[in-house]
matplotlib code that plots the C-alpha trace (Angstrom):
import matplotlib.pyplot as plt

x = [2.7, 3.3, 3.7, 2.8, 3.6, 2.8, 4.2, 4.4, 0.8, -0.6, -2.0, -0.7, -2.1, -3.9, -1.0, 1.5, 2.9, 3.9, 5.6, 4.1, 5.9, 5.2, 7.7, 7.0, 7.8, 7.4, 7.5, 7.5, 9.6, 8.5, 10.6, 8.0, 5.0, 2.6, 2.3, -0.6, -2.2, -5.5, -7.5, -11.0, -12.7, -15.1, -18.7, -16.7, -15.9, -12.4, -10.8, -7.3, -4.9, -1.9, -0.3, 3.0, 3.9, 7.2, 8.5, 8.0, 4.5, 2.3, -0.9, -2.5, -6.7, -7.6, -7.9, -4.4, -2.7, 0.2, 0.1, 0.6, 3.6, 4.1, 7.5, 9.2, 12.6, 13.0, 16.0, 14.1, 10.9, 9.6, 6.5, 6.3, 3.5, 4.9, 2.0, 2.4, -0.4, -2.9, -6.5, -8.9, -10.7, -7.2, -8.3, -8.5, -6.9, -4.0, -3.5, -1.0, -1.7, 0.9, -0.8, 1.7, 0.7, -3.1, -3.6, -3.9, -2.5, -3.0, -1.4, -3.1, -3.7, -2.4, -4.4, -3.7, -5.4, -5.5, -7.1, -6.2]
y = [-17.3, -14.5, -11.0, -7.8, -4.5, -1.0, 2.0, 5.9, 6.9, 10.4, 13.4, 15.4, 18.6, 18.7, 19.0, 17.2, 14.0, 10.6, 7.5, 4.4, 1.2, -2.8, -5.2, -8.4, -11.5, -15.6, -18.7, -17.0, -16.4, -12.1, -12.5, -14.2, -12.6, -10.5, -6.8, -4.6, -1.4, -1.1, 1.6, 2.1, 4.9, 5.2, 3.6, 2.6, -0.5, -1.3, -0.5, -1.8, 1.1, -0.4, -3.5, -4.6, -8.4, -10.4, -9.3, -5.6, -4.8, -2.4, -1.0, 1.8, 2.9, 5.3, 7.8, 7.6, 7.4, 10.1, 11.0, 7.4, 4.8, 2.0, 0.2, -3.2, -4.0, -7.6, -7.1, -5.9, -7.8, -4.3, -2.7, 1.4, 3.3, 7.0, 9.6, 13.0, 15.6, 14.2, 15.2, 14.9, 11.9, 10.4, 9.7, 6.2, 3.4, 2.2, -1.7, -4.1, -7.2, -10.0, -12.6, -15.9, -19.5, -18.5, -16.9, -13.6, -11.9, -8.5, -6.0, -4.2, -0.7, 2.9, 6.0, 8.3, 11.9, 14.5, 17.9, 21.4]
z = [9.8, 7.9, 9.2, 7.1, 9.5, 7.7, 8.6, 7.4, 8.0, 9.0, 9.5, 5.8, 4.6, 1.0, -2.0, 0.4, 0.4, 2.6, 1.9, 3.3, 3.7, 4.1, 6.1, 5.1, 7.2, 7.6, 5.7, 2.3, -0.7, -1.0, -4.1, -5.7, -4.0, -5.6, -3.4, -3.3, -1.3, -0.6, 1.4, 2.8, 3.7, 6.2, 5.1, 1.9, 0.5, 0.3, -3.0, -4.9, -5.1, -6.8, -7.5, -8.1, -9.7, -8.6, -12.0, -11.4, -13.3, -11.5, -12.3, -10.0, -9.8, -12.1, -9.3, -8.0, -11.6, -11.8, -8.4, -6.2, -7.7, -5.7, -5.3, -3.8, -2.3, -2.4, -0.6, 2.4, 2.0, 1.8, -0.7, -0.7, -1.8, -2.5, -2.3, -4.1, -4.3, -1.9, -1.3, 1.5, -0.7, -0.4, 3.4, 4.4, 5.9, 3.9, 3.8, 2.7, 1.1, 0.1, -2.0, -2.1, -3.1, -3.6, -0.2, 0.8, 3.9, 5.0, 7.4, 10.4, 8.1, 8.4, 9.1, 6.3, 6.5, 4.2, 5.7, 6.0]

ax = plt.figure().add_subplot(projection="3d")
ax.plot(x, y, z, "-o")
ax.set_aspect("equal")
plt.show()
């Protein structure tokens, strides 16, 4: 079974930033995973935020471009999302998904909240 725990969530003011983070574990090779944050607002569907490929490619929405860069440490099983510049439209649940040998497993989600 594999295990995706997210952490770093919270309660940020606009213009500041947080750093969330994925642990990945279980029967898988996260070397050779592909890692990805989404989020969802409240009565929202849940959207792709960024992506990062085993070989280190990442793409990131159009809305988050400049300001969100996501990241991976194979040698922690662990995928970072580093958020600079928030806004209050930034406010959603943060999840992690690990897609490996065409399945997809995701993580419990993070609060993150951007208000003044």
């Amino acid at each position: 079974q594999v295990q995706l725990v997210e952490s770093g969530g919270g309660l940020v003011q606009p213009g500041g930033s947080l750093r969330l983070s994925c642990a990945a574990s279980g029967r898988i090779l996260f070397g050779i995973a592909t890692m990805a944050w989404y989020r969802q607002a409240p009565g929202k569907e849940r959207e792709l935020v960024a992506r990062i490929s085993s070989s280190g490619t990442t793409n990131h929405v159009d809305s988050v471009k400049g300001r969100f860069s996501i990241s991976r440490d194979n040698t922690k099983n662990t995928v970072y999302l580093q958020m600079n510049y928030l806004r209050p439209e930034d406010t959603a649940v943060y999840y992690c998904n690990l897609r490996y040998a065409g399945t997809d497993y995701w993580g419990q989600g993070t609060q993150v909240t951007v208000s003044s």
